[in-house]
C-alpha positions, 0 to 999 in steps of 0.5 A, spaced: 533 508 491 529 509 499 528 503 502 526 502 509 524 497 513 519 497 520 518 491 524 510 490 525 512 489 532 515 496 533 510 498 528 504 497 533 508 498 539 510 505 536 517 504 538 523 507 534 520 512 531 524 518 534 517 521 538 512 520 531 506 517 533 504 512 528 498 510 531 494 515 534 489 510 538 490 507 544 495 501 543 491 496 549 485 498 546 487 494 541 487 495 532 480 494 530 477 493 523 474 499 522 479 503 525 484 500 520 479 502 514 478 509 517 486 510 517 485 509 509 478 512 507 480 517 503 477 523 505 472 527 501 476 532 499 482 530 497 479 525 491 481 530 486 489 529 488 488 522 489 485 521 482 490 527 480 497 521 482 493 516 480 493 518 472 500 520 473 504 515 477 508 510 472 509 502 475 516 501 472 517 493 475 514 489 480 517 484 484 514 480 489 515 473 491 512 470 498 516 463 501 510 460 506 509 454 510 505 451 516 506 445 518 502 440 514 504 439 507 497 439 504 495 445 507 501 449 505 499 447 498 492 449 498 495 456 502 500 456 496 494 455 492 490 461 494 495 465 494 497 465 487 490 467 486 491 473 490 497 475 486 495 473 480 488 477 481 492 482 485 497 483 478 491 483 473 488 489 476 493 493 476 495 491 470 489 495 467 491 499 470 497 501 469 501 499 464 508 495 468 514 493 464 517 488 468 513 482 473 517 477 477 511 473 482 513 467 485 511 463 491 515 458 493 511 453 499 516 450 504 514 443 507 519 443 513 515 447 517 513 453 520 515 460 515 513 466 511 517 471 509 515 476 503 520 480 498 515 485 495 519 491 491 515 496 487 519 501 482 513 508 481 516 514 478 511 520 478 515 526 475 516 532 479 512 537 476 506 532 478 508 533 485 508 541 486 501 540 482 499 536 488 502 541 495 499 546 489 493 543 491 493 540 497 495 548 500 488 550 496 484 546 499 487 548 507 486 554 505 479 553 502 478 550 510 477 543 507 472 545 502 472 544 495 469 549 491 466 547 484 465 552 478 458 551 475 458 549 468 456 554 462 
């Protein structure tokens, strides 16, 4: 088991991180919506390794649990509320993905004030052969100089 854990203010101040730069942008510039979409836009010609891991990857278990609160009661069900429809919705469609064996989701709203805190733990295996098939093909595509070549069909 791997786990790690990064603060989301070390995060975007890029610290901690033994020279790697995370984020390539200007911090002061500030994180913008397009910029965030750019960073996981796939890229055209790596669609086939991502649907090559996509059909490979197994979800074993799935626990996911979310302790919220602000300080109105009201409000925090309501908050509760749209999140266990995120979750729920969140859970299906990885279930049609995928087949999961074991699901825990819990939201557990606080009334006493201010607090969030989430517990999200995912168990995937992906087999390694599967991930020698992948470095495989990513050095392909390099070498290709980023193209991928399609054979024409008989």
């Amino acid at each position: 088991e791997y786990n790690i854990k990064i603060s989301l203010l070390d995060f975007v101040n890029n610290k901690n991180f033994k020279g790697n730069n995370i984020l390539k942008s200007n911090i002061n510039e500030g994180l913008n919506l397009d910029y965030i979409k750019e960073l996981f836009k796939p890229k055209k010609n790596y669609f086939n390794i991502i649907i090559y891991i996509k059909e490979k990857i197994q979800i074993k278990d799935i626990y996911w649990e979310t302790e919220i609160g602000i300080d109105d009661a009201a409000d925090t069900a309501i908050l509760s509320g749209l999140l266990w429809i995120i979750k729920s919705n969140s859970v299906v469609f990885l279930e049609n993905k995928y087949f999961i064996e074991n699901i825990h989701i819990d939201i557990k709203p606080y009334h006493s004030g201010i607090k969030f805190n989430m517990i999200f733990n995912c168990i995937g295996t992906l087999k390694l052969v599967n991930i020698i098939v992948v470095g495989i093909k990513y050095i392909a595509i390099k070498i290709r100089g980023g193209e991928i070549i399609e054979r024409a069909s008989n």
